[in-house]
VOTI-444326 format. One record per atom (N, C-alpha, C, CB): residue in one letter; x, y, z. Coordinates in steps of 0.05 Angstrom, whole numbers, padded with zeros to 5 digits, always signed. Glycine has a CB too. Example, Ala and Ser with C-alpha at 12.3 -4.5 7.8 and 13.67 -1.06 7.14 Angstrom:
// VOTI-444326
a+00264-00114+00156/a+00246-00090+00156/a+00264-00066+00156/a+00226-00089+00181/s+00257-00045+00142/s+00273-00021+00143/s+00258+00001+00157/s+00282-00012+00114/
This chain:
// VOTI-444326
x+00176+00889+00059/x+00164+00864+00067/x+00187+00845+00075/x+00146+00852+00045/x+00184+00830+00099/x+00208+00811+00107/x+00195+00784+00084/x+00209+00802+00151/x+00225+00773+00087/x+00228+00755+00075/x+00208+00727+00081/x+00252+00753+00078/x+00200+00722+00109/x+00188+00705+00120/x+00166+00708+00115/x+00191+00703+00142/x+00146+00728+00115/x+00116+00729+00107/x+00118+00728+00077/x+00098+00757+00119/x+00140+00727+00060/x+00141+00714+00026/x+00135+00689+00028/x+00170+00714+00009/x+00159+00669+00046/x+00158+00649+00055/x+00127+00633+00062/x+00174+00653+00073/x+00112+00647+00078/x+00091+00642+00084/x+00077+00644+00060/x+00083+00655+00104/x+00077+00664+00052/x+00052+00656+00031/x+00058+00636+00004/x+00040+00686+00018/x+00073+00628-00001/x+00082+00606-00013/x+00066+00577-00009/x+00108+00605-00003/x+00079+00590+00012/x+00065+00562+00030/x+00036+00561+00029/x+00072+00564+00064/x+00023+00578+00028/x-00002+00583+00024/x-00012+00577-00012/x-00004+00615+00036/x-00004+00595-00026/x-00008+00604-00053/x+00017+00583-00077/x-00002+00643-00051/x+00008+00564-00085/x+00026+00558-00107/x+00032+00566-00131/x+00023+00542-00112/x+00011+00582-00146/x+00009+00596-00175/x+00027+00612-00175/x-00015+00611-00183/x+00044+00615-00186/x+00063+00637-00195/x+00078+00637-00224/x+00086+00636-00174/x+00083+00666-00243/x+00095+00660-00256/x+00126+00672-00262/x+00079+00659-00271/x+00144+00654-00266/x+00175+00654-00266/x+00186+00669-00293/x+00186+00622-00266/x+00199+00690-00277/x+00216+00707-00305/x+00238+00701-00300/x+00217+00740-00308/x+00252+00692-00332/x+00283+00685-00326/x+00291+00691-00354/x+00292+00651-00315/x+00316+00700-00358/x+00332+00711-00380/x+00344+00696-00405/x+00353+00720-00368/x+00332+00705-00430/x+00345+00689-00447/x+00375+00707-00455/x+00324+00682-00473/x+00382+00688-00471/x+00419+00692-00480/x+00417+00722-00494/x+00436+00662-00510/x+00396+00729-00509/x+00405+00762-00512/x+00400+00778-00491/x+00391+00777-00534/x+00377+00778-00467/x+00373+00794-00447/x+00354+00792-00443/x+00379+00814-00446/x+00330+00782-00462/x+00305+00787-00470/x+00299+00772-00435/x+00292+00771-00506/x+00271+00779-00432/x+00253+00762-00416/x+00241+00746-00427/x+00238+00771-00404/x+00238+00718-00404/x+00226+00693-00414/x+00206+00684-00395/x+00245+00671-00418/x+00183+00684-00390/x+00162+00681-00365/x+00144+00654-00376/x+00140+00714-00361/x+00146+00641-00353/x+00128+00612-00347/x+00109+00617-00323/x+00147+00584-00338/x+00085+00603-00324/x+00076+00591-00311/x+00085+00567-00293/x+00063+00589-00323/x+00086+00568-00266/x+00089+00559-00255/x+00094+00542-00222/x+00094+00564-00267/x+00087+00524-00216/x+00074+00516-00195/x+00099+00513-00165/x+00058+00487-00207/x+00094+00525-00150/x+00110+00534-00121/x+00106+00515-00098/x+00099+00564-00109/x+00127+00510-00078/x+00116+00505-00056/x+00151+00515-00034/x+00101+00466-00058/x+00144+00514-00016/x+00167+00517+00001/x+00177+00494+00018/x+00163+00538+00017/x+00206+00483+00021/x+00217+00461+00016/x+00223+00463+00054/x+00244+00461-00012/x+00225+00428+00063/x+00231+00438+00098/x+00253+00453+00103/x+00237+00414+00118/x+00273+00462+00079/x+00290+00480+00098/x+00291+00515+00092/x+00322+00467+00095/x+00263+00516+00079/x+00254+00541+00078/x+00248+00553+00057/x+00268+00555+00087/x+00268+00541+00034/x+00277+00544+00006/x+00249+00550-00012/x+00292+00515-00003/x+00239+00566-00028/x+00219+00562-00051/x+00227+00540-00074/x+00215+00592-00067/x+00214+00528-00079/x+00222+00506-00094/x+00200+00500-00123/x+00224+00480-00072/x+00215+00498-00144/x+00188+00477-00163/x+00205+00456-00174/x+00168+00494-00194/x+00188+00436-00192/x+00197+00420-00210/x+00191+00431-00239/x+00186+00396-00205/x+00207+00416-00260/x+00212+00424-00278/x+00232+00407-00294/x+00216+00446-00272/x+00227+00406-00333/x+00242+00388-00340/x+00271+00399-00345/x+00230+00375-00362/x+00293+00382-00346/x+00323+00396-00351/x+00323+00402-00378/x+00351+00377-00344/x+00306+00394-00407/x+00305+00407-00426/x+00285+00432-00435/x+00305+00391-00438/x+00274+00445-00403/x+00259+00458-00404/x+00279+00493-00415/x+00244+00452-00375/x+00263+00513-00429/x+00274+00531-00436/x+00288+00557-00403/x+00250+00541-00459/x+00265+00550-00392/x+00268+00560-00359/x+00294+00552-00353/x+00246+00544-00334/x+00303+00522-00350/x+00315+00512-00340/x+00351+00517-00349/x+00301+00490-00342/x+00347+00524-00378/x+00371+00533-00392/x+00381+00566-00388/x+00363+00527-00423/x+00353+00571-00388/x+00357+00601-00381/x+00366+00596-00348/x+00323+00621-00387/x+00361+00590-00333/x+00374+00592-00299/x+00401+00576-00301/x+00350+00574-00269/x+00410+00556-00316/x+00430+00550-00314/x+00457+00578-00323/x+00427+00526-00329/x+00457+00586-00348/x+00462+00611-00349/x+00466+00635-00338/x+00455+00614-00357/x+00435+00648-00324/x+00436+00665-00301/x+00413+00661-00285/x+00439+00692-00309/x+00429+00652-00252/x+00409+00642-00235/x+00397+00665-00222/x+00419+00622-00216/x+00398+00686-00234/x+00371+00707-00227/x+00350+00709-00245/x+00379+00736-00223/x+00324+00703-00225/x+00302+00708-00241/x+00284+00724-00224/x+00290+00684-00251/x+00253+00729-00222/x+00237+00747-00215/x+00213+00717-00210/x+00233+00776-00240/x+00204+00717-00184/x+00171+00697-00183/x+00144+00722-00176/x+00173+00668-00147/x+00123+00713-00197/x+00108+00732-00184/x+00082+00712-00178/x+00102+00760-00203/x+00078+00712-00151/x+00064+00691-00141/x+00036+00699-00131/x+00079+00679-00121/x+00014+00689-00133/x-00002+00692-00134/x-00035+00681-00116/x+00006+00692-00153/x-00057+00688-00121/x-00076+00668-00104/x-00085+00650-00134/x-00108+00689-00082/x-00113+00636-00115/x-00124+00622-00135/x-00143+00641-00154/x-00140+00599-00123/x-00151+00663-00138/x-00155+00679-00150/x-00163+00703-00167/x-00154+00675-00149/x-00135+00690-00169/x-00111+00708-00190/x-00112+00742-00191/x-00118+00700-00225/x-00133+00755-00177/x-00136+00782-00185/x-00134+00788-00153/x-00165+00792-00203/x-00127+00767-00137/x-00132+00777-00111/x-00098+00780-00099/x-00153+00754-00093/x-00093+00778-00071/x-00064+00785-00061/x-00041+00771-00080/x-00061+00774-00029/x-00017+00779-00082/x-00001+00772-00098/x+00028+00784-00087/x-00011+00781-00124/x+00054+00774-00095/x+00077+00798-00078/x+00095+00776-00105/x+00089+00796-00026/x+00111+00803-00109/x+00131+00794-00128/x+00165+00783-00113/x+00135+00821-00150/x+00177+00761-00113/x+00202+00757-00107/x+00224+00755-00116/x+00203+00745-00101/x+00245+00772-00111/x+00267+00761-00137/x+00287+00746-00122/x+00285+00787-00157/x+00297+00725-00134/x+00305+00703-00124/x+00340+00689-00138/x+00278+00685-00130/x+00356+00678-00134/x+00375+00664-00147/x+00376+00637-00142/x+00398+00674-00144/x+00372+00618-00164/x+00362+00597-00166/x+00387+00570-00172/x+00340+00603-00187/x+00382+00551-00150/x+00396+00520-00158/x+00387+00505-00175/x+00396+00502-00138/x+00394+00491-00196/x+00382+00464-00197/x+00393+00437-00193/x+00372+00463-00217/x+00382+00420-00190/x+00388+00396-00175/x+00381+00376-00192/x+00376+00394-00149/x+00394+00360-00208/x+00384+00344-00229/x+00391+00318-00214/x+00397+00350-00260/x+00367+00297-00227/x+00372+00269-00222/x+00396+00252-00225/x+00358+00258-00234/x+00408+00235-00205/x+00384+00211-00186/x+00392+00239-00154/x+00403+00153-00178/x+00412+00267-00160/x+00401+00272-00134/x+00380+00291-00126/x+00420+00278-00120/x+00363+00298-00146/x+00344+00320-00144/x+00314+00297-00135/x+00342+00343-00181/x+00307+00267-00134/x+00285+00251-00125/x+00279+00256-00101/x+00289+00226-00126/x+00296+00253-00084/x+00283+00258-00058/x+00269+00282-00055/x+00301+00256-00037/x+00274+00307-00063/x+00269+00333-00066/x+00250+00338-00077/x+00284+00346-00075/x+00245+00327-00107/x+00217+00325-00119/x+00196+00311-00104/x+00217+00313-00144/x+00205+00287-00090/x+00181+00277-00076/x+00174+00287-00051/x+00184+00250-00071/x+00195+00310-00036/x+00178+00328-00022/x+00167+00347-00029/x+00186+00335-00006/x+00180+00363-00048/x+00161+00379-00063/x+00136+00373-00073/x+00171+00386-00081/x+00128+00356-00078/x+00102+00342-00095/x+00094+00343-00062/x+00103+00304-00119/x+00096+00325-00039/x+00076+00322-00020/x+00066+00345-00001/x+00085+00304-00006/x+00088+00369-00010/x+00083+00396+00005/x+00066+00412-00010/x+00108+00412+00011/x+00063+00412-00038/x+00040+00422-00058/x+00026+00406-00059/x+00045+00429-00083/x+00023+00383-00063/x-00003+00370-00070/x-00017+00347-00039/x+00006+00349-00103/x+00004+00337-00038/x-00001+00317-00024/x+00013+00279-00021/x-00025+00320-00029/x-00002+00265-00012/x+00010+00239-00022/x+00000+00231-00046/x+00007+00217-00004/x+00023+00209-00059/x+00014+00210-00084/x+00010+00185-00081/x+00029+00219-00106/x-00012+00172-00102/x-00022+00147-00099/x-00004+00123-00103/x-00041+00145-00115/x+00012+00126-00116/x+00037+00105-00135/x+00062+00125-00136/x+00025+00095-00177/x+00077+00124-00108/x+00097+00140-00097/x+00130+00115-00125/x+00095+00136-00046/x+00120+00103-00136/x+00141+00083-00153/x+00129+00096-00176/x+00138+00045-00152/x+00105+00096-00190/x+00099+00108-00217/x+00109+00143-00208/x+00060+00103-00229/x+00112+00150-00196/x+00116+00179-00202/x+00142+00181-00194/x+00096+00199-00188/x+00160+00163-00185/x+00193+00163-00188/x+00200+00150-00224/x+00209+00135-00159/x+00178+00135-00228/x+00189+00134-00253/x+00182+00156-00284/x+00182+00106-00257/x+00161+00166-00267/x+00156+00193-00286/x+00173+00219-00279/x+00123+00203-00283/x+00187+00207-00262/x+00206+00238-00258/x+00227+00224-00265/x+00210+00257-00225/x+00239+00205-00269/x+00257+00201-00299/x+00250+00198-00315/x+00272+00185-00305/x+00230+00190-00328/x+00223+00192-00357/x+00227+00215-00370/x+00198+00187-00360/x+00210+00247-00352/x+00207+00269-00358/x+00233+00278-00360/x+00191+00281-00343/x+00255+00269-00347/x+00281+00291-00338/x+00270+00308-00322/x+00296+00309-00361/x+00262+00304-00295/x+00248+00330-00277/x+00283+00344-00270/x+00223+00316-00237/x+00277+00370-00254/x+00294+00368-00233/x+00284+00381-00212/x+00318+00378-00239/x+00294+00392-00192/x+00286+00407-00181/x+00300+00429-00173/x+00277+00398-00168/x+00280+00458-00175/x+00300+00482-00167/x+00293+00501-00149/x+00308+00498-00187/x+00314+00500-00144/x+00312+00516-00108/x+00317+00544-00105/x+00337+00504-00086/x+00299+00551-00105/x+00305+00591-00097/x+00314+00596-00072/x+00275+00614-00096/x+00329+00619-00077/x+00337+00630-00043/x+00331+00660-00053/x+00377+00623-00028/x+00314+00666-00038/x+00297+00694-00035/x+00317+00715-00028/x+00272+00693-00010/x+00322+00732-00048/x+00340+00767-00047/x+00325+00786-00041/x+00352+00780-00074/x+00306+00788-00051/x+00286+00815-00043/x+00252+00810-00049/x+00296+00844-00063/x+00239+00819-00031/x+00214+00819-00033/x+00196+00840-00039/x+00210+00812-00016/x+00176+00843-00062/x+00162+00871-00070/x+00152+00869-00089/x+00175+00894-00073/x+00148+00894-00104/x+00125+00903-00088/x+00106+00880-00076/x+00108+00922-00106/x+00083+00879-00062/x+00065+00865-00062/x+00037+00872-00058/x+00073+00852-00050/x+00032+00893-00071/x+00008+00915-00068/x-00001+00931-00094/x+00019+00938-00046/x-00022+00929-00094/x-00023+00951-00124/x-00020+00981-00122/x-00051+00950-00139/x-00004+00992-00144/x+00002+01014-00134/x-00021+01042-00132/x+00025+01018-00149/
């Protein structure tokens, strides 16, 4: 599967959940919400004292397995190596991310100040391989 029809369905499908490595090797999987960023990038938010977030600082390979609404229907797994971008320069990024998944937000000032409150950041996948995406 090319990389671009991953891309696309991203764009389409936000549900996905994120495998990333803890310090013995073990796997660590979240739930978690997707969108793809204007310069192509898969992107979510997320807090910097999040366990995810410690685990990708460590090793920025993880596994997304992304999904429909649903959930039993098309799906394609991505493995990915991941940035993060912590505040005051990861805001602008969260506030496109939020308007490319959700939309506009009503109180574009209360939700800059809930993304410092929280410690958001934001992290940026760059797509290595795409698969399966089919049941076998």
């Amino acid at each position: 599967m090319e990389i671009q029809h991953a891309i696309d369905f991203v764009q389409q499908h936000h549900h996905a959940v994120l495998a990333t490595y803890r310090e013995d090797g073990g796997v660590q999987m979240s739930p978690v919400i997707v969108g793809v960023t204007e310069t192509g990038h898969i992107a979510m938010s997320t807090r910097e004292t999040a366990f995810k977030t410690k685990n990708l600082r460590r090793n920025q390979k993880a596994t997304l397995c992304v999904f429909t609404n649903d959930f039993f229907g098309k799906w394609l797994q991505i493995e990915v190596t991941a940035q993060i971008i912590s505040l005051p320069e990861a805001m602008d990024g969260l506030v496109d991310y939020y308007t490319r998944v959700v939309g506009e937000h009503p109180d574009w000032n209360d939700y800059r100040a809930a993304m410092q409150r929280e410690q958001r950041v934001l992290v940026r996948f760059d797509v290595q391989h795409v698969g399966p995406d089919r049941q076998g």
